[in-house]
N, CA, C and O atoms as CSV, one atom per row, in Angstrom:
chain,resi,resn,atom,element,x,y,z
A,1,UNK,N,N,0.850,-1.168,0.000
A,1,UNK,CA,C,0.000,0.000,0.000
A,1,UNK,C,C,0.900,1.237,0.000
A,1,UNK,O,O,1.915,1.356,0.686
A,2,UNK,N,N,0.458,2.051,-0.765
A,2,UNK,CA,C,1.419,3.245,-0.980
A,2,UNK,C,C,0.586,4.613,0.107
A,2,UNK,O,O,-0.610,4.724,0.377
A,3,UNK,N,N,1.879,5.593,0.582
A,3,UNK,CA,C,1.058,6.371,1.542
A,3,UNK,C,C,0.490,7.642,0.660
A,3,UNK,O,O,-0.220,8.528,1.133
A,4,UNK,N,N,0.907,7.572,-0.627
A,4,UNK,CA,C,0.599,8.781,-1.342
A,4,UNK,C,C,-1.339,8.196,-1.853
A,4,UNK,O,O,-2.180,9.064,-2.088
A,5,UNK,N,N,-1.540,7.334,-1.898
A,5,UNK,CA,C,-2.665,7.065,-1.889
A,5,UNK,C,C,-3.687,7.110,-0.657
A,5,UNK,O,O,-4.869,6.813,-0.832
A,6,UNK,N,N,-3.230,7.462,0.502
A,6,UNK,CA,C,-3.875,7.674,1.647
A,6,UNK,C,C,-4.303,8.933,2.067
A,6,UNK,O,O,-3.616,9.822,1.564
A,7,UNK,N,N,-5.292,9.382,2.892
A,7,UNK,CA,C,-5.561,10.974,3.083
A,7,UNK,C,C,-4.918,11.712,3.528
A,7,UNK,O,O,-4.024,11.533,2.701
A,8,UNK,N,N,-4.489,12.523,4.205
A,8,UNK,CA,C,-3.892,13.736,5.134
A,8,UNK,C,C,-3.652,12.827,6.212
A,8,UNK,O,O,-4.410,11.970,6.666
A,9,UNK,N,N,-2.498,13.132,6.554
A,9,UNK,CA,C,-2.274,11.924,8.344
A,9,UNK,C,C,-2.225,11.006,8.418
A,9,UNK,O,O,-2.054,10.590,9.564
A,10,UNK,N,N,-2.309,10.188,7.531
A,10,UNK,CA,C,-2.456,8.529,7.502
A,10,UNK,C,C,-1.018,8.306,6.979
A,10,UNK,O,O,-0.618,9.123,6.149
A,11,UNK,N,N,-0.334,7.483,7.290
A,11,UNK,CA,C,0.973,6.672,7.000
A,11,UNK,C,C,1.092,5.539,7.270
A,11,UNK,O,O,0.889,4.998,8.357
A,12,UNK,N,N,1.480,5.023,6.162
A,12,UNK,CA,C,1.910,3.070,6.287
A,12,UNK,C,C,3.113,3.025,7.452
A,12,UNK,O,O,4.183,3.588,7.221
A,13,UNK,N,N,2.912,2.426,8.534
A,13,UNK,CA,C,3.466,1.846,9.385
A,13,UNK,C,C,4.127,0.531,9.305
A,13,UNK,O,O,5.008,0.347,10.145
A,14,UNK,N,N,3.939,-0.219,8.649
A,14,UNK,CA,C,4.195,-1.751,8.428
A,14,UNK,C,C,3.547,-1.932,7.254
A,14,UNK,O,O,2.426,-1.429,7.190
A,15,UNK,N,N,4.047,-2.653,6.083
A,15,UNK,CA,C,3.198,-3.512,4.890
A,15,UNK,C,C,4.067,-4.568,4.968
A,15,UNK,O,O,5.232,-4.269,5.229
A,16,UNK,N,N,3.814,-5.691,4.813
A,16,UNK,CA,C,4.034,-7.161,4.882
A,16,UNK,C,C,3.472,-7.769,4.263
A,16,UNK,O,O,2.401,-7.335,3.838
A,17,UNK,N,N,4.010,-9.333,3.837
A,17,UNK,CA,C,2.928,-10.433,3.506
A,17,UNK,C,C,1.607,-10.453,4.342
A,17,UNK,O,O,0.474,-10.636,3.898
A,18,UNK,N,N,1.965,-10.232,5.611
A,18,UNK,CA,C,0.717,-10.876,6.241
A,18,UNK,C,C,-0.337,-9.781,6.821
A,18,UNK,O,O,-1.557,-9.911,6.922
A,19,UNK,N,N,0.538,-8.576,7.203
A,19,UNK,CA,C,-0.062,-7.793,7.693
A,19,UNK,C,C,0.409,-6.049,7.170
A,19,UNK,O,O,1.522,-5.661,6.815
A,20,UNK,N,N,-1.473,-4.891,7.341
A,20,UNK,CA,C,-0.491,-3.989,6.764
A,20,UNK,C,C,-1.012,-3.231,7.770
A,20,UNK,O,O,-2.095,-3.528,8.274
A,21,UNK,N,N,-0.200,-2.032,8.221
A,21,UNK,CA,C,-0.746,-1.372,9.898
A,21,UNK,C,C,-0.568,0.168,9.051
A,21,UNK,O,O,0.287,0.476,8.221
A,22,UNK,N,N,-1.715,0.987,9.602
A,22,UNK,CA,C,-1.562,2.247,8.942
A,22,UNK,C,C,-2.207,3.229,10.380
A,22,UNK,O,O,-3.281,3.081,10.963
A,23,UNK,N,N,-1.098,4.237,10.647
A,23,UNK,CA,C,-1.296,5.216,11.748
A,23,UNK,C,C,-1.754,6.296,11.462
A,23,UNK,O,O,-1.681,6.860,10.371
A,24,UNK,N,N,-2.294,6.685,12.486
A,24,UNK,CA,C,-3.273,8.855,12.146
A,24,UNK,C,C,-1.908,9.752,12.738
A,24,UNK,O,O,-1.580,9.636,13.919
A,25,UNK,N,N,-1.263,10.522,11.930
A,25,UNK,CA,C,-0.388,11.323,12.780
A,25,UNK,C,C,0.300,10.795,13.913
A,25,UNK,O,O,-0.058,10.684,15.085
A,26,UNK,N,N,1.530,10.442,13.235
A,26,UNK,CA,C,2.461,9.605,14.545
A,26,UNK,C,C,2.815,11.077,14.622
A,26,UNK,O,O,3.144,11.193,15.803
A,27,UNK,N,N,2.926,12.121,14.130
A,27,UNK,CA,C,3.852,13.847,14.446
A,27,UNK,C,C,3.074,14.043,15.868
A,27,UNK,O,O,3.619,14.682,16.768
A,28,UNK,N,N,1.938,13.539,16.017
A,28,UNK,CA,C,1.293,14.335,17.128
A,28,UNK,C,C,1.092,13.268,18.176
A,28,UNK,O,O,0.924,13.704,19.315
A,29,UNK,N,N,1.077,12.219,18.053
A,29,UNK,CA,C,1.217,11.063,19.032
A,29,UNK,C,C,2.490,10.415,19.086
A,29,UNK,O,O,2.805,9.245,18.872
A,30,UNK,N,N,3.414,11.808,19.545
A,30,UNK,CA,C,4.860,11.433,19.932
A,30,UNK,C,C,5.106,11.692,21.646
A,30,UNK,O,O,5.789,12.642,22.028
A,31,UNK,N,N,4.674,11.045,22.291
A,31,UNK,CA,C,3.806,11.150,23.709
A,31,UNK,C,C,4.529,12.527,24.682
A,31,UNK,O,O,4.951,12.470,25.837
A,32,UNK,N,N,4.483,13.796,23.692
A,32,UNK,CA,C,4.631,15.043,24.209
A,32,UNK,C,C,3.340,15.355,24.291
A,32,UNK,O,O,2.686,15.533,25.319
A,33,UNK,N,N,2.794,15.451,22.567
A,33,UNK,CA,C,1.290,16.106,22.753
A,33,UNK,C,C,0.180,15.475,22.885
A,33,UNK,O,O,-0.921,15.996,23.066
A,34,UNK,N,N,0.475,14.083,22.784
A,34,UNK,CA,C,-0.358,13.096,23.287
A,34,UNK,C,C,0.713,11.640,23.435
A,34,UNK,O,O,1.833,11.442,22.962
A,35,UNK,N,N,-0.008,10.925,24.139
A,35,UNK,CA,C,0.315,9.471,24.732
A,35,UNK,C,C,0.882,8.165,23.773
A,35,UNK,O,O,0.258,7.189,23.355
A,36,UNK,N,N,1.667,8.373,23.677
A,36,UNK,CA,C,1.832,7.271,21.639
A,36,UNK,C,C,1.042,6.386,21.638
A,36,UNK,O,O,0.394,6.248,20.600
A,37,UNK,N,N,0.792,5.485,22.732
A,37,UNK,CA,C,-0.384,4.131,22.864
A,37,UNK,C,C,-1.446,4.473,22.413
A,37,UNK,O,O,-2.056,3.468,22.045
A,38,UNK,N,N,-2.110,5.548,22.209
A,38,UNK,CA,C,-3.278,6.391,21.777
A,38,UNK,C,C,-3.258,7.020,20.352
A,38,UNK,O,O,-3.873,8.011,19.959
A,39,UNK,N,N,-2.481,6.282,19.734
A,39,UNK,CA,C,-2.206,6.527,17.988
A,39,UNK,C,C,-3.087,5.601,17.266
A,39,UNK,O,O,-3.197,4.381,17.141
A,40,UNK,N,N,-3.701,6.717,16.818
A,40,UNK,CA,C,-5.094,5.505,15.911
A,40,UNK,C,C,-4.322,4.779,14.813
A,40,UNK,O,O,-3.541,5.253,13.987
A,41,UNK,N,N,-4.750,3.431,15.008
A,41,UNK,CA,C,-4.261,2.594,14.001
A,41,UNK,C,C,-4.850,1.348,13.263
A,41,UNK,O,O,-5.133,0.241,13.722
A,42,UNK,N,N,-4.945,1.795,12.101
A,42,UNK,CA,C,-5.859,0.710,11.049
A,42,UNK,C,C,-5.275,-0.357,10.462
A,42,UNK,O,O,-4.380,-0.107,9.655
A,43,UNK,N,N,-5.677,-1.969,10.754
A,43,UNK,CA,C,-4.885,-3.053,10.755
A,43,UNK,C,C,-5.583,-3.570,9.454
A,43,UNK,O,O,-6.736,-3.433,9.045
A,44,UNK,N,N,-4.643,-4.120,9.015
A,44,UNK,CA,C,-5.334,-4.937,7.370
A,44,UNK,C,C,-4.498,-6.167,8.124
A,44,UNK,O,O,-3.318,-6.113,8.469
A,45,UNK,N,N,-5.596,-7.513,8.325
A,45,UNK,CA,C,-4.606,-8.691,8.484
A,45,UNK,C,C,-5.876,-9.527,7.944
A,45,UNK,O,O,-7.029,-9.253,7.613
A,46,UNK,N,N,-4.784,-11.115,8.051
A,46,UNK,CA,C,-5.826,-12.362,7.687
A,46,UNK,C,C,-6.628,-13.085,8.899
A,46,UNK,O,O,-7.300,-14.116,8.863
A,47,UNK,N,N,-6.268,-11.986,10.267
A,47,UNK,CA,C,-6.967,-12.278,11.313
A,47,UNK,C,C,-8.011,-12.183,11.691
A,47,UNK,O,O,-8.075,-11.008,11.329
A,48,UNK,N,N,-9.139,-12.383,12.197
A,48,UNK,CA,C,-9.745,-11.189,12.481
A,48,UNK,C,C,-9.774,-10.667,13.501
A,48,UNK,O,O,-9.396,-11.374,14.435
A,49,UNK,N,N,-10.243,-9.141,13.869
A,49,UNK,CA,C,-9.466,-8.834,14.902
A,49,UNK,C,C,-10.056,-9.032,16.494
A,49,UNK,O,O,-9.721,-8.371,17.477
A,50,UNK,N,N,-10.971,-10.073,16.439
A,50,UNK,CA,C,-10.939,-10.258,17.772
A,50,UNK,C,C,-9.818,-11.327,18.046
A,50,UNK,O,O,-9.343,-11.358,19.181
A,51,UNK,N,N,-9.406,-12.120,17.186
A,51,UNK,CA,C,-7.549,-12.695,17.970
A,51,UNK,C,C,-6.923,-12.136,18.061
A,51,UNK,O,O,-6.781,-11.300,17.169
A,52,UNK,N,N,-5.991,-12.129,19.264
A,52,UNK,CA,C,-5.042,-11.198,19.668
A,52,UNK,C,C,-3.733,-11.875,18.748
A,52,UNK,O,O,-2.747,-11.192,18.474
A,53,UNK,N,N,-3.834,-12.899,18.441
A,53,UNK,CA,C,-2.790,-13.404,17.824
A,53,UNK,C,C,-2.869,-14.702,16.642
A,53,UNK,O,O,-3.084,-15.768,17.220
A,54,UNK,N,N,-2.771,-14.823,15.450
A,54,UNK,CA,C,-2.701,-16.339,14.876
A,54,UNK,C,C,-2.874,-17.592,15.547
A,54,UNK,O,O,-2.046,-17.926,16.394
A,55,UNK,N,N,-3.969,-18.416,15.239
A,55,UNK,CA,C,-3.766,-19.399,16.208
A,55,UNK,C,C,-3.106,-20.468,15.310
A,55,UNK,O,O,-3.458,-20.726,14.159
A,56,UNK,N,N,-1.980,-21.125,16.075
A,56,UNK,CA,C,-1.075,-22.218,15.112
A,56,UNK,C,C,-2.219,-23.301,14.457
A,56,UNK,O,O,-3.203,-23.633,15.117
A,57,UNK,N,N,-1.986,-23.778,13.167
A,57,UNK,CA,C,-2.486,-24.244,12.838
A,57,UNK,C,C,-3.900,-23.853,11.821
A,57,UNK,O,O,-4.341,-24.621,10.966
A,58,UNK,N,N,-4.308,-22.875,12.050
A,58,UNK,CA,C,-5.336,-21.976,11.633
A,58,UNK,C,C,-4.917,-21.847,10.100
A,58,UNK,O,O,-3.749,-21.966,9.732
A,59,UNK,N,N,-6.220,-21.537,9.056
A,59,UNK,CA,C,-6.184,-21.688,7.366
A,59,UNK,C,C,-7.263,-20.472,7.191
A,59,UNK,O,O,-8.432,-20.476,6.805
A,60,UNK,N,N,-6.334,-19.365,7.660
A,60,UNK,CA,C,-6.898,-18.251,7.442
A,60,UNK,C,C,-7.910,-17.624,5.772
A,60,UNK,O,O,-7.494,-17.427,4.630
A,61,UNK,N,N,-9.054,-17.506,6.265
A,61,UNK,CA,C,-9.930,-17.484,4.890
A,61,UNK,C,C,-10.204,-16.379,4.786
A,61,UNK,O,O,-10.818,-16.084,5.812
A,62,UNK,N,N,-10.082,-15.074,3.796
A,62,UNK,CA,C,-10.027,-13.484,3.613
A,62,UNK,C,C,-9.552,-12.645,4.820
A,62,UNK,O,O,-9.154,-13.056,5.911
A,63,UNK,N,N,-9.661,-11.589,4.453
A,63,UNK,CA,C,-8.730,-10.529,5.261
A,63,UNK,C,C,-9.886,-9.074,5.756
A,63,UNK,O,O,-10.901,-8.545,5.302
A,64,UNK,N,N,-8.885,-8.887,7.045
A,64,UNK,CA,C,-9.654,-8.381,8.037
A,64,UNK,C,C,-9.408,-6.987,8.126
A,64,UNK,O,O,-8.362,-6.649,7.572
A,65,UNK,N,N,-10.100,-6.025,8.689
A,65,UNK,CA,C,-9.683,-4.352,8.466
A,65,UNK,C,C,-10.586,-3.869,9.809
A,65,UNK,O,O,-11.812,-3.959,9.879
A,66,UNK,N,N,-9.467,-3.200,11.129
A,66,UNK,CA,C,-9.965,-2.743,12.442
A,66,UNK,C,C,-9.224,-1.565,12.543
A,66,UNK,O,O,-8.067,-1.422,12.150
A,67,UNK,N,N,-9.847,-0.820,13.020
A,67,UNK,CA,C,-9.468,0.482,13.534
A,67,UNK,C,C,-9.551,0.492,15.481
A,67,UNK,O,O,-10.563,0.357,16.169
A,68,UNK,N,N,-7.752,0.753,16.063
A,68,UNK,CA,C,-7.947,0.616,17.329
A,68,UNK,C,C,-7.101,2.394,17.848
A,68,UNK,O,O,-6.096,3.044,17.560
A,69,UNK,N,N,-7.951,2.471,18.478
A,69,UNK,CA,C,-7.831,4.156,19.331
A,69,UNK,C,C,-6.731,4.165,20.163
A,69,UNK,O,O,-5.999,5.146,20.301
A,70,UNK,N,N,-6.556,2.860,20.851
A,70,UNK,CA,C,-5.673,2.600,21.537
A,70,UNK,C,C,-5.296,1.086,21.974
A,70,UNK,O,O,-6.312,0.414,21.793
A,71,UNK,N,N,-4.305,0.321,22.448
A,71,UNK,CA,C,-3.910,-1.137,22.231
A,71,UNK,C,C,-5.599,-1.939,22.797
A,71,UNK,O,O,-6.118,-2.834,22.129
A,72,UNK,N,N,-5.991,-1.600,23.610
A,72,UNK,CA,C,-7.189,-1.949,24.283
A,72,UNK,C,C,-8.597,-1.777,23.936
A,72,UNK,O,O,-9.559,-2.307,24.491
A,73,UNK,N,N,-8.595,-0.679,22.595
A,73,UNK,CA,C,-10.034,0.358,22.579
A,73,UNK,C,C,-10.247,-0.006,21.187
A,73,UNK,O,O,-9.806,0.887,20.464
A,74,UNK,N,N,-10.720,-0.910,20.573
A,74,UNK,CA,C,-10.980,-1.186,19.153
A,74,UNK,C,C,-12.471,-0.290,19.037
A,74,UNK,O,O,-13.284,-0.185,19.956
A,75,UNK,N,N,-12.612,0.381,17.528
A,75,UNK,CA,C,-13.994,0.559,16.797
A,75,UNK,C,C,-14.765,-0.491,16.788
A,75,UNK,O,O,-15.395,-0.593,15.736
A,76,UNK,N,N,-14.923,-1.155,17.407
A,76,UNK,CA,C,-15.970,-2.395,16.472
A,76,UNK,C,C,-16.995,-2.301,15.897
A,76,UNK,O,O,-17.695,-3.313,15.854
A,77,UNK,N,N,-17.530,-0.915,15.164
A,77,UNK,CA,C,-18.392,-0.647,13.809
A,77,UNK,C,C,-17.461,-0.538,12.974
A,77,UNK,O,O,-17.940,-0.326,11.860
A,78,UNK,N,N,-16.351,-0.581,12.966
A,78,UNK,CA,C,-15.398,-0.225,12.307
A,78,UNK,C,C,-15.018,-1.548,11.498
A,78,UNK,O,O,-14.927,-1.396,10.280
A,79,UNK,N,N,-14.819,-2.638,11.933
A,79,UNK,CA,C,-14.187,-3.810,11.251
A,79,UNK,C,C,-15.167,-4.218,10.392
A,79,UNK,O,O,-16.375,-4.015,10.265
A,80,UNK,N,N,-14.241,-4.906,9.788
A,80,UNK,CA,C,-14.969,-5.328,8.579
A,80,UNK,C,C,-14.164,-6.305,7.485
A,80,UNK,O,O,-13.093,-5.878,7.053
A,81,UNK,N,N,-14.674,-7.668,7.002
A,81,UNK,CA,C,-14.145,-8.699,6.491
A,81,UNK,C,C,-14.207,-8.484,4.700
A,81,UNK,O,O,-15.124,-8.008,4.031
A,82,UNK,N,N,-12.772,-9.068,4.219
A,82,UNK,CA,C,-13.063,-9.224,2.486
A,82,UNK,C,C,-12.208,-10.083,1.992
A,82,UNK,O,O,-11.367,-10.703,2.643
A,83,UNK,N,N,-12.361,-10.131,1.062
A,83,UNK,CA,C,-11.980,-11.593,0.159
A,83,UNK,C,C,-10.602,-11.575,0.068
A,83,UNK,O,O,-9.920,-12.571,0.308
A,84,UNK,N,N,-10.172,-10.558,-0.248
A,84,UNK,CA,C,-8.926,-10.439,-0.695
A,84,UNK,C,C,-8.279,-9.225,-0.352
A,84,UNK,O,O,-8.838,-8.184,-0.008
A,85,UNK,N,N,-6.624,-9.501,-0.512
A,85,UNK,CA,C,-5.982,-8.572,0.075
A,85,UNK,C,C,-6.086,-7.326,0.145
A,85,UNK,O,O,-5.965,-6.516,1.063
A,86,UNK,N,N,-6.503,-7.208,-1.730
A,86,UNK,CA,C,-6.446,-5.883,-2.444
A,86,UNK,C,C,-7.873,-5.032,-1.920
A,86,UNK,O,O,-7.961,-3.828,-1.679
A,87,UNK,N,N,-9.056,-6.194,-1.822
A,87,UNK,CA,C,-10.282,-5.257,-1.595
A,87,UNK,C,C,-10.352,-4.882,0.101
A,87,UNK,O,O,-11.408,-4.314,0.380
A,88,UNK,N,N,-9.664,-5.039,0.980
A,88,UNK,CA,C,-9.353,-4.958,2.372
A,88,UNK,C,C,-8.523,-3.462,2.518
A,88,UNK,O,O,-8.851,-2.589,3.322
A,89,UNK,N,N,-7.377,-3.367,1.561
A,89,UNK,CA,C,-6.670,-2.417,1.443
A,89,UNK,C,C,-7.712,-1.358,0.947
A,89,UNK,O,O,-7.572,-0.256,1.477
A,90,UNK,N,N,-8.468,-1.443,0.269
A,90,UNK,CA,C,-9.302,-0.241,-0.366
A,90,UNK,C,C,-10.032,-0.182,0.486
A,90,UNK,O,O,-10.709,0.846,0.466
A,91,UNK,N,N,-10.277,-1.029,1.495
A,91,UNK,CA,C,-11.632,-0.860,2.439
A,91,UNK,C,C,-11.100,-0.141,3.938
A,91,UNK,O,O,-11.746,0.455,4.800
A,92,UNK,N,N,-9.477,-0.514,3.831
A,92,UNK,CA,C,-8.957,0.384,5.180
A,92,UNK,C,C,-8.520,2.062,4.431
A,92,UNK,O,O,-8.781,3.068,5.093
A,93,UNK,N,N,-7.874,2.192,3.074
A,93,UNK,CA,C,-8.084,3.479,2.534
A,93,UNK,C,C,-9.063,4.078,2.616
A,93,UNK,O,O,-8.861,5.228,3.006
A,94,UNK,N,N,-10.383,3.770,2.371
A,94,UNK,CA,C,-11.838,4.202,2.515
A,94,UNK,C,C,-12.280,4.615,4.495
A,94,UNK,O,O,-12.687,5.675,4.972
A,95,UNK,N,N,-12.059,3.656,4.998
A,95,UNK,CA,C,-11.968,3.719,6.602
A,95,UNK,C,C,-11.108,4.974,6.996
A,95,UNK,O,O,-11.550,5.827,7.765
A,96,UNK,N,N,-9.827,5.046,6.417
A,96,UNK,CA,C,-8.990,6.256,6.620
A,96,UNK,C,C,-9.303,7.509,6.417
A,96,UNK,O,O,-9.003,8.524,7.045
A,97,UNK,N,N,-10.015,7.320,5.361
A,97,UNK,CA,C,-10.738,8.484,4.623
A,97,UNK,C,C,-11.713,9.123,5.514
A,97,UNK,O,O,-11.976,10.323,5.601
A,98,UNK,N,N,-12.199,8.150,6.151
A,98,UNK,CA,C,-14.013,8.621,6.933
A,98,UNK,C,C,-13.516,8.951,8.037
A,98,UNK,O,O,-14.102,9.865,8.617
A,99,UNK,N,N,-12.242,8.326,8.738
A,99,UNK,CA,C,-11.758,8.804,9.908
A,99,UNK,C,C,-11.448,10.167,9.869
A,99,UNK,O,O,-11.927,10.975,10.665
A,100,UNK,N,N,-10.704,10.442,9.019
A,100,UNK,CA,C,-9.897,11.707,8.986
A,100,UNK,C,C,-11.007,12.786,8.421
A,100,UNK,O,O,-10.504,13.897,8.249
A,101,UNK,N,N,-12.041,12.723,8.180
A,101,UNK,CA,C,-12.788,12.978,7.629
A,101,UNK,C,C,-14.309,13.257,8.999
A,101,UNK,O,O,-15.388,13.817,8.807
A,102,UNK,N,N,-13.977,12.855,9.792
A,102,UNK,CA,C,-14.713,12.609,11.368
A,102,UNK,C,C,-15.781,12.175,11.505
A,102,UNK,O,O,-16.573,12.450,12.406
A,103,UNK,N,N,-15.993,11.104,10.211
A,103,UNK,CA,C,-17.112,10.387,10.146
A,103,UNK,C,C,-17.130,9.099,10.592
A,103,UNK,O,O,-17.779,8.172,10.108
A,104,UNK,N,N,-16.057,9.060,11.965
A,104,UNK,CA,C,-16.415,7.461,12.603
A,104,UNK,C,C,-16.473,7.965,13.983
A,104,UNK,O,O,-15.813,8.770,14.640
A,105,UNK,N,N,-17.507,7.199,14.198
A,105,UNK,CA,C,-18.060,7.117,15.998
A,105,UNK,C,C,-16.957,6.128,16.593
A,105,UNK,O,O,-16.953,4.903,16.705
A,106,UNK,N,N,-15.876,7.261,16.985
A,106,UNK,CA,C,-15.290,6.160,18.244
A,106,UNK,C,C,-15.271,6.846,19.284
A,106,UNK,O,O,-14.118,7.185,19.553
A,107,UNK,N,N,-16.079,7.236,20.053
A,107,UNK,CA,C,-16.194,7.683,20.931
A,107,UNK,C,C,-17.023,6.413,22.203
A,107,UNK,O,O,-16.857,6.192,23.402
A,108,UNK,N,N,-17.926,5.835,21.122
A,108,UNK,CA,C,-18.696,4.706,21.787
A,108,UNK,C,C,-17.635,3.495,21.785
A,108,UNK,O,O,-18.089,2.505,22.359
A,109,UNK,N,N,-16.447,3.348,21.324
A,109,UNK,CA,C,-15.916,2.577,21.827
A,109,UNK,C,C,-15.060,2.586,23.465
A,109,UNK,O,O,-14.447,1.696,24.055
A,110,UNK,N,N,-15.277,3.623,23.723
A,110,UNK,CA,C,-14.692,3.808,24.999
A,110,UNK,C,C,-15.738,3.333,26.153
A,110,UNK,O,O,-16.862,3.723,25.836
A,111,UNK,N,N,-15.746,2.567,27.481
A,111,UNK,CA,C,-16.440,1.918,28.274
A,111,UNK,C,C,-16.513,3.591,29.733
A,111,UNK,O,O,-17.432,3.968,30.459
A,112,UNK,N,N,-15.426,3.984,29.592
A,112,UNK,CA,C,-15.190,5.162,30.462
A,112,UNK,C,C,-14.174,6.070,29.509
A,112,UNK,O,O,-12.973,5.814,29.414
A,113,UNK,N,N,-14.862,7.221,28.784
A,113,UNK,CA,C,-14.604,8.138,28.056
A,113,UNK,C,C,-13.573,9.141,28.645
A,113,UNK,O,O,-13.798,9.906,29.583
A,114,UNK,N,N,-12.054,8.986,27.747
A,114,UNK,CA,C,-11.529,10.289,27.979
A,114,UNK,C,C,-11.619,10.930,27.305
A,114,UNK,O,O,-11.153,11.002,26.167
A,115,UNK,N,N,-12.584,11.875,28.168
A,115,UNK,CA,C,-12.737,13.422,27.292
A,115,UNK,C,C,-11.773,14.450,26.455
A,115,UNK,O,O,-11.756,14.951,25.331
A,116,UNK,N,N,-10.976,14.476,27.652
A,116,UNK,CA,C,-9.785,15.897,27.042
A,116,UNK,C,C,-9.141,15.047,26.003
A,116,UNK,O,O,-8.945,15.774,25.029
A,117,UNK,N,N,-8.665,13.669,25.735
A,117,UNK,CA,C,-8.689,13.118,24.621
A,117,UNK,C,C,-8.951,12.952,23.551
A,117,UNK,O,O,-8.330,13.246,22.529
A,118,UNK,N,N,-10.372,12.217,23.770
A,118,UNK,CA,C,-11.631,12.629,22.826
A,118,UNK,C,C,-11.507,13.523,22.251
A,118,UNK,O,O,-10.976,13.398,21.147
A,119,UNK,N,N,-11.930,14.867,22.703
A,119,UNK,CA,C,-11.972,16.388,22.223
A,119,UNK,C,C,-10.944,16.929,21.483
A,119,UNK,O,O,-11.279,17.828,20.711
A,120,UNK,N,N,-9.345,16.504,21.526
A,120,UNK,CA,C,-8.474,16.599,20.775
A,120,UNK,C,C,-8.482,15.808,19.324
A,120,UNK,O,O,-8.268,16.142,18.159
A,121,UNK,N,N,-8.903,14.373,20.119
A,121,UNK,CA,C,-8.862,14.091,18.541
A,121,UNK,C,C,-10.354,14.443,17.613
A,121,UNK,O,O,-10.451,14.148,16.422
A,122,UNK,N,N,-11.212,14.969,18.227
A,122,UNK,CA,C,-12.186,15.162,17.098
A,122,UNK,C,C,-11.677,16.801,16.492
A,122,UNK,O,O,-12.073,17.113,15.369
A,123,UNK,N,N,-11.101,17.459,17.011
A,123,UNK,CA,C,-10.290,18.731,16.775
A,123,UNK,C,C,-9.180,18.007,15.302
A,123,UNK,O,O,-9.113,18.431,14.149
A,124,UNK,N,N,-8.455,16.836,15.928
A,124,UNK,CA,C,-7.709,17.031,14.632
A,124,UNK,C,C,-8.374,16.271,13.232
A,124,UNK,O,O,-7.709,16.529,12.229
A,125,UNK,N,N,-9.615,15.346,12.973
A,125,UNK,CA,C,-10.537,14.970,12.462
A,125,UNK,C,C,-11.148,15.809,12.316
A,125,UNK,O,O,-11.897,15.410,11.424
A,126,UNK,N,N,-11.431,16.780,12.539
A,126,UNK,CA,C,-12.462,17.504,11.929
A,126,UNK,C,C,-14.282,17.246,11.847
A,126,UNK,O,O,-15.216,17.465,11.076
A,127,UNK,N,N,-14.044,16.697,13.067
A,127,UNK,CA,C,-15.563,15.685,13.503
A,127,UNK,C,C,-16.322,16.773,14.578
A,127,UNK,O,O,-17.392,16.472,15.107
């Protein structure tokens, strides 16, 4: 996945065979102006993302696309399954798009909401 094909703020973090990880502004989640663990990050894998990890043995069937706020705080309106590598990648470009764009509710993924958080990042989204 190329980052010139991605929106404002979004950067390929990792592309791999297996997995491709794409971050919102690592410039600003350099844990001065915020907390780095709190760097939104959109996973393209053959997992899906409720495993925390490959299970050995497993014959992984299409590929998976999650958006997590933080290591603990997944979107889960956010994920979403596809056939193939290529249509997963267009489906986390598209996800990137709506993020940055402040058209994803992650606010309801939080169980106990940080606000002054929150409020920053819908400031840099534009939500």
């Amino acid at each position: 996945m190329s980052e010139r094909d991605l929106p404002d703020g979004w950067r390929v973090w990792n592309d791999d065979e297996g997995t491709t990880i794409l971050v919102y502004r690592p410039d600003v989640f350099d844990t001065q102006q915020f907390p780095a663990p709190c760097l939104p990050t959109i996973r393209v894998t053959q997992r899906p993302p409720t495993e925390r990890k490959r299970r050995a043995g497993s014959n992984p069937s299409g590929w998976f696309v999650s958006l997590r706020l933080e290591p603990e705080v997944r979107v889960k309106s956010a994920d979403a399954g596809f056939e193939t590598r290529d249509a997963a990648e267009d489906g986390a470009r598209d996800l990137a798009e709506r993020f940055a764009a402040g058209d994803v509710d992650y606010r309801g993924a939080y169980q106990i909401p940080r606000e002054d958080y929150l409020d920053e990042l819908d400031a840099l989204t534009g939500a």
